[in-house]
Legacy VTK file of the C-alpha trace (Angstrom):
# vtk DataFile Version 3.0
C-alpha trace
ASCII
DATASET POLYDATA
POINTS 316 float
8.269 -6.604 -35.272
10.854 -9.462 -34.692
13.142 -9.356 -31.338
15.956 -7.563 -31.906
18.321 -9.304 -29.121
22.198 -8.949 -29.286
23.504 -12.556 -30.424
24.801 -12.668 -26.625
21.254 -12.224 -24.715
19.658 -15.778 -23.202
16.502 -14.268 -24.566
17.298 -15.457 -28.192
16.224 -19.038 -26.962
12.702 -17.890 -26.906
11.861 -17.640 -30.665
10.422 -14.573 -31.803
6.644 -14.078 -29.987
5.559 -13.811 -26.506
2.768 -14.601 -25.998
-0.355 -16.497 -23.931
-2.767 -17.180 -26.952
-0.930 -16.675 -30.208
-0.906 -13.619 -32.259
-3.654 -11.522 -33.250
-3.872 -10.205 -37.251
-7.109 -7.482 -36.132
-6.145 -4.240 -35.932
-7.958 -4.078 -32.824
-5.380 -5.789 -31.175
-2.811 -2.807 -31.079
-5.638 -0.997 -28.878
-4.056 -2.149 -25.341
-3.034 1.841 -24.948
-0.023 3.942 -24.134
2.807 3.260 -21.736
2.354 4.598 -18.286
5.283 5.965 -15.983
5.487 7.072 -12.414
8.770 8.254 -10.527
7.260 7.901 -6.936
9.567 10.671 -5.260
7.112 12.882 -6.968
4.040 11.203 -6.507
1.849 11.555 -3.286
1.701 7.957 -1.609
-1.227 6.338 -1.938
-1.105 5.178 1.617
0.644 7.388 4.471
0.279 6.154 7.716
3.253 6.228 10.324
6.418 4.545 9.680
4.752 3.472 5.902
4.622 5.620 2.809
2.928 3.358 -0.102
2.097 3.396 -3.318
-0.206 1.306 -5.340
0.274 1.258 -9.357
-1.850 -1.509 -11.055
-1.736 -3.755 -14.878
-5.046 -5.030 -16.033
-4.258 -7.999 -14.508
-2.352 -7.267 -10.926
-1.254 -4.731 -8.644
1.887 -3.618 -6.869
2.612 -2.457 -3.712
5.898 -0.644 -3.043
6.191 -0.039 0.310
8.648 2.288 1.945
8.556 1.172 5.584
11.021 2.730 9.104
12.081 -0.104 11.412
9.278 -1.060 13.547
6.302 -0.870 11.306
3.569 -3.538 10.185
1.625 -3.753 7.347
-1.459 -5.652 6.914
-1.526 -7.427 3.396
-5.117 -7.653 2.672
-6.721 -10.899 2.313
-6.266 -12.587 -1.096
-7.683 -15.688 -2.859
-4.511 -16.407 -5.128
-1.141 -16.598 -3.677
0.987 -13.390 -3.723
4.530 -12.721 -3.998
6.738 -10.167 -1.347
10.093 -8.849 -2.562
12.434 -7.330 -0.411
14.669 -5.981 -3.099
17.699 -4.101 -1.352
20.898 -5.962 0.518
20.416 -5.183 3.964
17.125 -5.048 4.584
14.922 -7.026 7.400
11.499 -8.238 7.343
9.321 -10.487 9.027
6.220 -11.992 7.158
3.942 -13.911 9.685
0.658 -15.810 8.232
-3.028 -15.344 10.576
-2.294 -19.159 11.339
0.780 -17.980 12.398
3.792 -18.761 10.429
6.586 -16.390 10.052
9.499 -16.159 7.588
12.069 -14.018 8.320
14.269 -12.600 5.577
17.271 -10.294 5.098
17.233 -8.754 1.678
17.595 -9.562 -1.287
15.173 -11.862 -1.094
11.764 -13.404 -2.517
8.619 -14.639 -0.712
5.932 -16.267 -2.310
3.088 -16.248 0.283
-0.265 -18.171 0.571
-3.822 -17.028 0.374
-4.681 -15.832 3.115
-3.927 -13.019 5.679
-0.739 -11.855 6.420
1.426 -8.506 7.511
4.780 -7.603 7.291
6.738 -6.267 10.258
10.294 -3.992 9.579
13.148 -4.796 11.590
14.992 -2.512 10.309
13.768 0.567 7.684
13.288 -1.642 4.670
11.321 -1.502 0.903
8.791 -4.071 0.591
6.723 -5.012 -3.161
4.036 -6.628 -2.697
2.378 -8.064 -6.655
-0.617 -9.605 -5.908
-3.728 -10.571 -8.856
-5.651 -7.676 -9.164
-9.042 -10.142 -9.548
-7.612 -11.760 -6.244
-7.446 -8.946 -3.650
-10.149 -8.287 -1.379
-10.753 -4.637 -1.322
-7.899 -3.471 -3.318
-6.411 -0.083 -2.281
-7.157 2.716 -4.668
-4.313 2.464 -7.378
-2.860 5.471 -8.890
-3.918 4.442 -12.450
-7.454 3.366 -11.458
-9.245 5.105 -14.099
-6.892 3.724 -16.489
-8.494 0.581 -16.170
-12.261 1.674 -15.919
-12.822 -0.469 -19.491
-10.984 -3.769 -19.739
-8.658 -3.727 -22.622
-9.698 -6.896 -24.576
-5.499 -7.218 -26.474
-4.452 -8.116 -22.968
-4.476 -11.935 -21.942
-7.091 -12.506 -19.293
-5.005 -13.865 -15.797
-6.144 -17.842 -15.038
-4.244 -19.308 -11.973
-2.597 -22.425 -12.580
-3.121 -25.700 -9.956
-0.112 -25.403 -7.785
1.550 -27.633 -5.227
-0.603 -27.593 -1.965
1.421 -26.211 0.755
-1.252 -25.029 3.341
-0.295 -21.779 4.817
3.194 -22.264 4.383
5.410 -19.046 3.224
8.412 -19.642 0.774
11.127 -17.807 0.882
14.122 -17.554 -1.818
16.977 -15.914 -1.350
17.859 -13.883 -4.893
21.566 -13.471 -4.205
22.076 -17.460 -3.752
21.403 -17.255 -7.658
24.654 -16.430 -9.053
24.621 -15.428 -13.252
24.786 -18.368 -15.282
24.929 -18.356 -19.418
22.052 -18.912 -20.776
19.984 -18.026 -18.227
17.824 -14.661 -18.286
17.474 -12.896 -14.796
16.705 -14.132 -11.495
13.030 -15.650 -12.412
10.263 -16.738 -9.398
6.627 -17.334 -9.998
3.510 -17.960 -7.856
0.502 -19.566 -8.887
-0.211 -16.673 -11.488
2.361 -14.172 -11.597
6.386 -13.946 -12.551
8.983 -11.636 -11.960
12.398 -11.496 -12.749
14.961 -9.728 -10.594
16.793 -8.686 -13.245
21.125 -8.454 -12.963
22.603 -5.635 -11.384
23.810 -3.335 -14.010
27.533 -1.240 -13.234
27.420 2.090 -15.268
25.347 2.913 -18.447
23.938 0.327 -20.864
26.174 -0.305 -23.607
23.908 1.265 -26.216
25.221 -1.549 -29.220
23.705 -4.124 -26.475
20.372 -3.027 -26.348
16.844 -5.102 -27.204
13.887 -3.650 -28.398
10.995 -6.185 -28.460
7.246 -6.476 -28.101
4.928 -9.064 -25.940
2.222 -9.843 -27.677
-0.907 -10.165 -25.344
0.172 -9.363 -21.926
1.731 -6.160 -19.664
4.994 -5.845 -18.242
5.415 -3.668 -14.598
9.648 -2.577 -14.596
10.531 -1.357 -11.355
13.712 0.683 -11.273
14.993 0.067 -7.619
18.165 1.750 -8.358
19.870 4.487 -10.858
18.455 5.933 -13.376
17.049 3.986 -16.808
15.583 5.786 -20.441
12.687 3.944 -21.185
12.621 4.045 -25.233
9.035 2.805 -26.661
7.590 2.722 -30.509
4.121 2.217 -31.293
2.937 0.158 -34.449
1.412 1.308 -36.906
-2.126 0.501 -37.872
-4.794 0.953 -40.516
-6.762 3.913 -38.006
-4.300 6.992 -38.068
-5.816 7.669 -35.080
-3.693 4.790 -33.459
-0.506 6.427 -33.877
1.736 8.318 -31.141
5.290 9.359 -31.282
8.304 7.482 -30.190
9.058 8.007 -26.505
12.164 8.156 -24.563
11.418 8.830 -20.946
13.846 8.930 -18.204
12.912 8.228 -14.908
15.276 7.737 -11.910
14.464 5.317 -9.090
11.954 4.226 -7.612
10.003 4.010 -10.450
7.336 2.242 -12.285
7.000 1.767 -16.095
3.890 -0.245 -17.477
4.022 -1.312 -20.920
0.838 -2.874 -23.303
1.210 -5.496 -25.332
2.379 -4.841 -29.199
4.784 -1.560 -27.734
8.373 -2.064 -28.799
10.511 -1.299 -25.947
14.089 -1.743 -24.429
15.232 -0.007 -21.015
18.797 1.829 -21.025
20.675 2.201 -17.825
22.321 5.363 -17.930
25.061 7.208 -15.676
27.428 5.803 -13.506
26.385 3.812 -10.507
24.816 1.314 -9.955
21.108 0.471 -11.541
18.838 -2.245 -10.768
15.473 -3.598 -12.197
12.313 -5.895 -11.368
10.082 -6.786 -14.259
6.579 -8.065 -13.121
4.263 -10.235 -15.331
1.217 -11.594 -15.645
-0.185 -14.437 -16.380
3.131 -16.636 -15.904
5.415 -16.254 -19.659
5.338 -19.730 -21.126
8.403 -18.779 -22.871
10.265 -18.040 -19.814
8.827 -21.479 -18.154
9.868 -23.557 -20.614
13.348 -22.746 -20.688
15.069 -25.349 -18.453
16.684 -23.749 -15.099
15.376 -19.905 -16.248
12.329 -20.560 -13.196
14.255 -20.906 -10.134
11.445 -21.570 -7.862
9.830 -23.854 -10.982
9.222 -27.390 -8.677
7.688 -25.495 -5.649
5.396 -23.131 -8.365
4.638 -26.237 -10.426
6.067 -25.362 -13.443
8.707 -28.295 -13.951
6.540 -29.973 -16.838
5.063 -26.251 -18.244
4.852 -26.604 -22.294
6.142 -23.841 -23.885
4.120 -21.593 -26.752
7.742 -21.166 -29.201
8.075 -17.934 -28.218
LINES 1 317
316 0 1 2 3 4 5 6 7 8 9 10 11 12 13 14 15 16 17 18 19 20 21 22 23 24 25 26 27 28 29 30 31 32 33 34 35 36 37 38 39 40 41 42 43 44 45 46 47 48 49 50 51 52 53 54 55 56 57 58 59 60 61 62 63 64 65 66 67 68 69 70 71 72 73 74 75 76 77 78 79 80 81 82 83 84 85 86 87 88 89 90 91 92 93 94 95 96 97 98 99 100 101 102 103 104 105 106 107 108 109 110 111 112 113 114 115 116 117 118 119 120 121 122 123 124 125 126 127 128 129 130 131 132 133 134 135 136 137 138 139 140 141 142 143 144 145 146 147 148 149 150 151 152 153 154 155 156 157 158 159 160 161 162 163 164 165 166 167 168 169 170 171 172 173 174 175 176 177 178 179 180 181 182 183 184 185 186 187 188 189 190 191 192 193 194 195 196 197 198 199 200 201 202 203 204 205 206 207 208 209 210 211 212 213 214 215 216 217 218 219 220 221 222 223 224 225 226 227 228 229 230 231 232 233 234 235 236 237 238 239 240 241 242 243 244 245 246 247 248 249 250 251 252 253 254 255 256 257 258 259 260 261 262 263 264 265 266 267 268 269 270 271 272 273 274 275 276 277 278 279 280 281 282 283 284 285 286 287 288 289 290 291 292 293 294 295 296 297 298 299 300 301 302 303 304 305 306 307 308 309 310 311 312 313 314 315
């Protein structure tokens, strides 16, 4: 299926595949499986400990933290071989992110820190939500995730993760702060990548969704992590059709209220609907790095410092 983007949305740029490696004709290839949700409030965390409730929700190829942390508390981010990214993703909040050689970056939220490999913890100044997305192949004993068995076979549709070379900073921590960004046209988000992930910290929506604005699409070869931070979004999803009967599953339209966690396989058509008043805010989390969204000039806003200035794009 072909994007279906309202003649308004930046995303029309793109051309109508996303992808890593180009699209697959095998029927195979619609075997990434179904979408997963999770509306934390109702989940035990997968990590109590005092001032920290946490849970851990993983993709194929990373995992994410989210981190509900009382003034005063550390957390000890657990040793990584690629870099990893923090977000701090409410107005308000204080953290302090300090390196084992020592370096500290101290942020106020809303705000984005794309950390080195190595050790580090994150200190609350005051109550605060932390997300941690880190390479799943990269983290040194990984906390249990709440979708482990999920992921007991690797699903062969999905794009393997390969980090990119990236400029060598050392142990120094970048910070970026997301409301410096203001909306420009053309531009998709609030986009930031490390080494091997993206995210975009999507605009903050006022009230529902206008429902003649929405965009149902499909990626290709790689899962997308949406984290609702606030209100309350309908997730609608449509799987394809294939040869096997088997294959096929009813459309979905789940509603979850935030914090939540949607993670959605490749080939899935989906859009997300804000509804009800208020105000609603999302984080989509990818990985590898899009292409697409790299090769748009000015979408990256971090692209010199992740070393994506020169990235090709795939057309789509």
């Amino acid at each position: 299926m072909a994007a279906m983007f309202h003649p308004s949305d930046p995303r029309n740029a793109l051309g109508t595949t996303t992808g890593s490696r180009g699209r697959s004709t095998s029927s195979d290839h619609f075997r990434a499986g179904a979408p997963q949700f999770f509306a934390l409030a109702g989940l035990r965390p997968s990590v109590s400990m005092r001032g920290v409730r946490q849970w851990v929700v993983r993709t194929q190829n990373f995992i994410v933290l989210y981190s509900e942390m009382s003034a005063g508390a550390e957390i000890a981010l657990t040793r990584r071989t690629w870099e990893s990214m923090v977000v701090v993703p409410r107005a308000g909040d204080r953290i302090t992110v300090t390196t084992e050689s020592g370096a500290t970056e101290s942020v106020v939220g809303k705000a984005v820190v794309v950390a080195p490999p190595a050790n580090e913890s994150v200190s609350a100044v005051t109550d605060a939500v932390v997300i941690e997305v880190v390479s799943y192949a990269a983290i040194a004993d990984a906390p249990a995730a709440l979708n482990d068995d999920y992921y007991r076979s690797r699903r062969h549709a999905i794009a393997e993760l390969v980090p990119r070379p990236v400029p060598s900073l050392g142990e120094k921590l970048r910070a970026y702060n997301v409301d410096d960004f203001e909306p420009e046209p053309g531009r998709f988000g609030r986009i930031f990548a490390s080494g091997d992930l993206m995210i975009n910290v999507l605009e903050v929506q006022h009230g529902p969704r206008d429902t003649n604005r929405l965009s149902p699409h499909e990626h290709d070869d790689f899962e997308q992590c949406s984290i609702a931070i606030r209100g309350s979004y309908v997730h609608h999803l449509r799987t394809p059709w294939t040869p096997r009967l088997d294959d096929w599953r009813e459309d979905e339209h789940r509603r979850l209220d935030s914090p939540s966690l949607v993670v959605i396989p490749p080939r899935i058509t989906h859009t997300s609907q804000a509804v009800g008043d208020g105000i609603h805010e999302l984080i989509d989390v990818f990985g590898p790095i899009r292409p697409d969204f790299a090769a748009q000039p000015g979408w990256v806003l971090n692209a010199t410092d992740a070393g994506l200035a020169t990235v090709p794009g795939d057309g789509g």
